[in-house]
C-alpha positions in Angstrom: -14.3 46.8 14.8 -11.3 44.0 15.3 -10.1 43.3 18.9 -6.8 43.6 17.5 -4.9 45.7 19.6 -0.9 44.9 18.3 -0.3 45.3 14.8 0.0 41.6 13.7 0.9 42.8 10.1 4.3 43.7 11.2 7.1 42.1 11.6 7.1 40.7 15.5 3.2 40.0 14.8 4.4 37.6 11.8 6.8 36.1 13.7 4.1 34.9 16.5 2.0 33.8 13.4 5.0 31.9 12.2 5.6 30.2 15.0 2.0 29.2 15.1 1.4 28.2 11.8 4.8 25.9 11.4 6.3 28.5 9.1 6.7 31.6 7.9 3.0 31.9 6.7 0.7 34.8 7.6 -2.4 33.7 5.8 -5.1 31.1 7.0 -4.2 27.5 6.1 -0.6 27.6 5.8 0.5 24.9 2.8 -3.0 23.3 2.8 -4.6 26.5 1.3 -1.8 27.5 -1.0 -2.3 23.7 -2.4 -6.1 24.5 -2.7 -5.4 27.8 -4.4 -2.7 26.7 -6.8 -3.7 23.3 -8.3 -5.9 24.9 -11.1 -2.5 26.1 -12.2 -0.1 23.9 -14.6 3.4 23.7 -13.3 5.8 25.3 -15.1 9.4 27.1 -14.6 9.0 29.3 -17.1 5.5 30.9 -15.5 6.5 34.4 -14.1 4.5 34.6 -10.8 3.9 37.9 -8.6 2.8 36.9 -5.1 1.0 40.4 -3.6 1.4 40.7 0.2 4.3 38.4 0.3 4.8 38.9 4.2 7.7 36.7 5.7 8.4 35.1 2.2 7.5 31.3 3.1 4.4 30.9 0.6 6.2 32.5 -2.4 8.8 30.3 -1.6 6.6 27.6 -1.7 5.2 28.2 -5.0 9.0 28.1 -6.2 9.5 25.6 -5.3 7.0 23.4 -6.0 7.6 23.9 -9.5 4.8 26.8 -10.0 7.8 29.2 -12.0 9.3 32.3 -10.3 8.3 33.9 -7.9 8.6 38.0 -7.0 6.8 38.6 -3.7 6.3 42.2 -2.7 4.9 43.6 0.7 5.1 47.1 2.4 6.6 46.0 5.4 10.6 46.6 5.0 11.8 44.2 8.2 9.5 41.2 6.6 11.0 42.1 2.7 14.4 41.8 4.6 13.6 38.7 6.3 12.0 37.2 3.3 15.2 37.8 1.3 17.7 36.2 3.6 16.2 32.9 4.0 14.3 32.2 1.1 15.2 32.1 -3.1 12.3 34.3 -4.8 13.0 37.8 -5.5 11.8 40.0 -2.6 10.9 43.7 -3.1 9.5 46.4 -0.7 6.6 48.0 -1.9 3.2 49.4 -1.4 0.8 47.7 -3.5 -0.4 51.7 -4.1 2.9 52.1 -6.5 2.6 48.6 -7.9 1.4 50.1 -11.6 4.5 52.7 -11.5 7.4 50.3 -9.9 6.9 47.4 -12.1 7.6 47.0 -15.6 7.4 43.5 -15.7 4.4 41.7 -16.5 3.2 38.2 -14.8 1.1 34.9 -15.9 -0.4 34.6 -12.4 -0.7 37.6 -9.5 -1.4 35.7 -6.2 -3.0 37.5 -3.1 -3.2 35.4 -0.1 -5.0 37.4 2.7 -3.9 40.5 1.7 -6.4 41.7 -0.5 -8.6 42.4 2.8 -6.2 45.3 4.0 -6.0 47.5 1.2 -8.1 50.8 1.7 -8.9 50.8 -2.3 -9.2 47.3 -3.5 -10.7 48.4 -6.5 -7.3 50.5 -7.6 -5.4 48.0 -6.5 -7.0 45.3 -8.4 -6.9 47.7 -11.6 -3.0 48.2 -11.0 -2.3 44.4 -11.1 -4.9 43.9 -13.8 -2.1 46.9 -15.9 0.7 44.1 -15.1 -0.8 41.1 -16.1 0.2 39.7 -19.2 -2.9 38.8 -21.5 -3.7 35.7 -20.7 -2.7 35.9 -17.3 -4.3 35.2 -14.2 -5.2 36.5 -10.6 -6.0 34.4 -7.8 -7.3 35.8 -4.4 -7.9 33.9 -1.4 -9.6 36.0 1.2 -11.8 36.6 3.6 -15.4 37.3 2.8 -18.6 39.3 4.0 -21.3 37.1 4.9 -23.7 39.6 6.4 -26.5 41.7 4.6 -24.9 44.7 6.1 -21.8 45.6 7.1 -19.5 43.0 8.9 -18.5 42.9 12.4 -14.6 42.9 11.2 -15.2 45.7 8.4 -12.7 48.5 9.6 -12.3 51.6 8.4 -8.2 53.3 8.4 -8.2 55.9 10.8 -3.8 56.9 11.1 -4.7 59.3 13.4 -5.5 56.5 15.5 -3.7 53.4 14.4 -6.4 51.6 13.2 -5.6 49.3 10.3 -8.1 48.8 7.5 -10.0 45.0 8.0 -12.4 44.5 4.6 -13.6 41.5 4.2 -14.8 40.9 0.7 -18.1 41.6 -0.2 -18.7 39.3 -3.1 -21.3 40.9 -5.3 -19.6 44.0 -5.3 -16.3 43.0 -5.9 -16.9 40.6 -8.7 -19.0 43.8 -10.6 -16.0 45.7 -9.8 -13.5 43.0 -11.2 -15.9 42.9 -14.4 -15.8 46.7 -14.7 -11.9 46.6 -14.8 -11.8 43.7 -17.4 -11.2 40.9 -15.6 -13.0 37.5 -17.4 -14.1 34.1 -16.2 -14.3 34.8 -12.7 -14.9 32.0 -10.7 -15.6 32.2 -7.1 -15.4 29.1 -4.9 -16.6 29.0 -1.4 -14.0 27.6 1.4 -16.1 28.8 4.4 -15.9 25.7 5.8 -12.2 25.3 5.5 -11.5 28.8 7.4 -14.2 27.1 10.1 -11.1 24.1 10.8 -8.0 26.3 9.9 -9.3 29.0 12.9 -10.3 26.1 15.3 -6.9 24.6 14.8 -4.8 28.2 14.9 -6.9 28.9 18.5 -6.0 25.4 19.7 -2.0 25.9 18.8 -2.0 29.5 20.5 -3.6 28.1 23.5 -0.9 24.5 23.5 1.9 27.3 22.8 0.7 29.9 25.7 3.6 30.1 27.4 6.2 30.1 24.5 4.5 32.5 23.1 4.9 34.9 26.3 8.5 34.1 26.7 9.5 34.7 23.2 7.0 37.7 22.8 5.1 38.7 25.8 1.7 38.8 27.8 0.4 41.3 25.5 1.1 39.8 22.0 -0.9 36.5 23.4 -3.8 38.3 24.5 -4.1 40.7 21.9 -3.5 36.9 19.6 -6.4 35.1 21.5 -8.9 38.0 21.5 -8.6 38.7 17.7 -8.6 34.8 16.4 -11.2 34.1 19.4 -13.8 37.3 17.7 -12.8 35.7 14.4 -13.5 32.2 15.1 -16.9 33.2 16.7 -18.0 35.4 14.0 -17.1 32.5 11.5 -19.1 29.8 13.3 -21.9 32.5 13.2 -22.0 32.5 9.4 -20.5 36.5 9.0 -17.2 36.1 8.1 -16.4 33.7 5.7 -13.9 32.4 3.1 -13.5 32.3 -0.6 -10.6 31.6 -3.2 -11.4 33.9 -6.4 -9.7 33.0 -10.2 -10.3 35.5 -12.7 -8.4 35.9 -16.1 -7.3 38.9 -18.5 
């Protein structure tokens, strides 16, 4: 079970992330992992990209505009989606990545997921839906957060509404590769980054502490200790070797 105890996937709890992480990213890394995750691409403007979990906008943007092709970033959250599409140039829609199959008629050469992947209840659906609107040929690449226990992992989370718990499931490599195989998916290639998560926490935990009081007087008490108890549990379960990291490239 997470420490988390304000929803950080909304739009006040991106904002703290934001002003964390030097920008409007949400995911671990900031422009160091989107780097990482996108050099095995060519560059090209005419490359349609879909960027799954989009948040604030910043990393789609990013991808833009570093000459990847265009971008259309989608997340569930509306304020984000309406943030996303006043300060940066990608196409921004609002959507749940449920309705992805039935809302999008276009298809894309690369889907990106950049620590999204994690909070979907049915990753394997999901995964089949943005399989349905990838263009043959095309290519997914997920960069998440991984299961490195036998068992189940101290930050596996089951939804419970009722109770406002938000799903947390870090990837379980086995299975999910078996279940990308099963949907079609080819060459997948799983690369470790473990280490990499190890230095991007230790440096997020640093920059909360360093930023303790701004953070209170442009959020409050609660958003920083509800921020140091999550990424302190995550940091410690990291450096213990159960939660991990991986960047995933698979193609259709």
């Amino acid at each position: 079970m997470t420490t988390e105890k304000i929803n950080f996937r909304q739009y006040t709890g991106k904002k703290l992330l934001s002003l964390l992480r030097g920008g409007d990213y949400a995911h671990a890394g900031e422009e160091e992992a989107i780097d990482l995750c996108m050099r095995r691409f060519p560059k090209h403007t005419a490359c349609e990209l879909l960027d799954v979990g989009c948040g604030l906008g910043k990393t789609a943007d990013y991808i833009q505009s570093h000459g990847y092709g265009e971008v259309t970033g989608v997340d569930i959250e509306k304020e984000s989606i309406a943030y996303a599409q006043s300060h940066y140039a990608p196409k921004f829609l609002t959507m749940d990545v449920a309705d992805i199959k039935e809302k999008i008629e276009q298809k894309f050469d690369i889907i990106t997921l950049f620590n999204s992947l994690y909070a979907f209840s049915n990753q394997e659906k999901a995964l089949t839906d943005i399989y349905s609107i990838t263009k043959t040929g095309g290519s997914i690449m997920i960069f998440e957060y991984t299961n490195l226990c036998e068992g189940k992992n101290p930050f596996y989370q089951q939804e419970d509404k009722s109770k406002g718990i938000l799903p947390f499931y870090p990837l379980n490599l086995t299975p999910i590769k078996k279940s990308m195989e099963n949907i079609g998916w080819q060459s997948i290639e799983i690369i470790d980054v473990s280490d990499k998560y190890q230095v991007w926490y230790i440096n997020l935990l640093k920059k909360l502490l360093t930023a303790h009081q701004q953070v209170i007087a442009q959020f409050d008490t609660a958003y920083f200790t509800s921020a140091y108890l999550l990424y302190s549990k995550m940091l410690s379960e990291i450096l213990r070797g159960t939660l991990g990291g991986a960047i995933i490239y698979a193609s259709k």
